[in-house]
N, C-alpha and C positions, 0 to 999 in steps of 0.2 A: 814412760808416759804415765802420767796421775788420770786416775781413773777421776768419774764422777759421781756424785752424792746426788741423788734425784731422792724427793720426798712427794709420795703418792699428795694426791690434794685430800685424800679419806684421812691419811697419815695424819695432816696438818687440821683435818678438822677435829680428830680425839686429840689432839695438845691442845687444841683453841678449849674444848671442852674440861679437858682435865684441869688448864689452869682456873680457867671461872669454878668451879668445883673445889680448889682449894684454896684460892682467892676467899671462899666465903669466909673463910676461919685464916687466914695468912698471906696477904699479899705478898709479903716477903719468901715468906715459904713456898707458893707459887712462884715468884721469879727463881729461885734456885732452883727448884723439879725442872720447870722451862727451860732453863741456860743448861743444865746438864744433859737431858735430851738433846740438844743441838749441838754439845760439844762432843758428846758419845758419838752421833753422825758424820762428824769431821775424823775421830778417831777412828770410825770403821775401815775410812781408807786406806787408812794403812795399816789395818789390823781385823781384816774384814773376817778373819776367821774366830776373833776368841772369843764369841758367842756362842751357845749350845746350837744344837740343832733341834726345832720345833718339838717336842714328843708328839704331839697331834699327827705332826705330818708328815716324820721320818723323812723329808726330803736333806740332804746336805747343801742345798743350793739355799735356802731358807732357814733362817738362824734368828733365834734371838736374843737381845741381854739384859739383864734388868736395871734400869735406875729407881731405886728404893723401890714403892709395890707394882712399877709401871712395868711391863713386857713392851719394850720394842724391840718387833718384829722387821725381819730385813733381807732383802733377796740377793746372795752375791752374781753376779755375770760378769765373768772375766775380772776387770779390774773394776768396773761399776759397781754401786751398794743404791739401790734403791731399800728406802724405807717405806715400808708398805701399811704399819699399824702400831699404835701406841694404846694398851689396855690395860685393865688393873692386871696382875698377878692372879687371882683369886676367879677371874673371869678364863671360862675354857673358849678354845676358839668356835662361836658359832658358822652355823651356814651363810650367815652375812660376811661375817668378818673371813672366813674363808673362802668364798667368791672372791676378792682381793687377790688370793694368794692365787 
């Protein structure tokens, strides 16, 4: 049985932001960050594990992997990958962004 890909709507609002952000300077380069996040999340499914695990939050149930300086972040359960946050690399997990998790 294939498990499922659920993307928090927080998830979907840092992509919506990220791309306007590099849209300013690359619309092109904005759809490729964008298409690679989305295809990373297809790939979690069946490889839900070869992300690290958070160093913030030493949980192994929460992992994340980077596409270029982007952290997404992602919860496995069972055979399910919810993605829970897309942020730069350079950004620690705050008290916001960690209420999510």
């Amino acid at each position: 049985m294939a498990g499922e890909l659920i993307w928090a709507l927080e998830a979907l609002d840092d992509i919506d932001a990220i791309a306007r952000y590099i849209a300013r300077d690359s619309a092109v380069y904005a759809r490729r960050v964008i298409s690679e996040i989305f295809e990373l999340g297809e790939l979690l499914l069946t490889q839900p594990l070869m992300g690290r695990v958070v160093p913030e939050l030493a949980n192994p149930a929460i992992r994340e992997h980077f596409i270029y300086s982007y952290r997404v972040i992602y919860q496995v359960s069972g055979d399910d990958v919810q993605v829970l946050s897309v942020i730069h690399g350079r950004r620690l997990l705050d008290s916001a962004i960690a209420d999510r998790l």
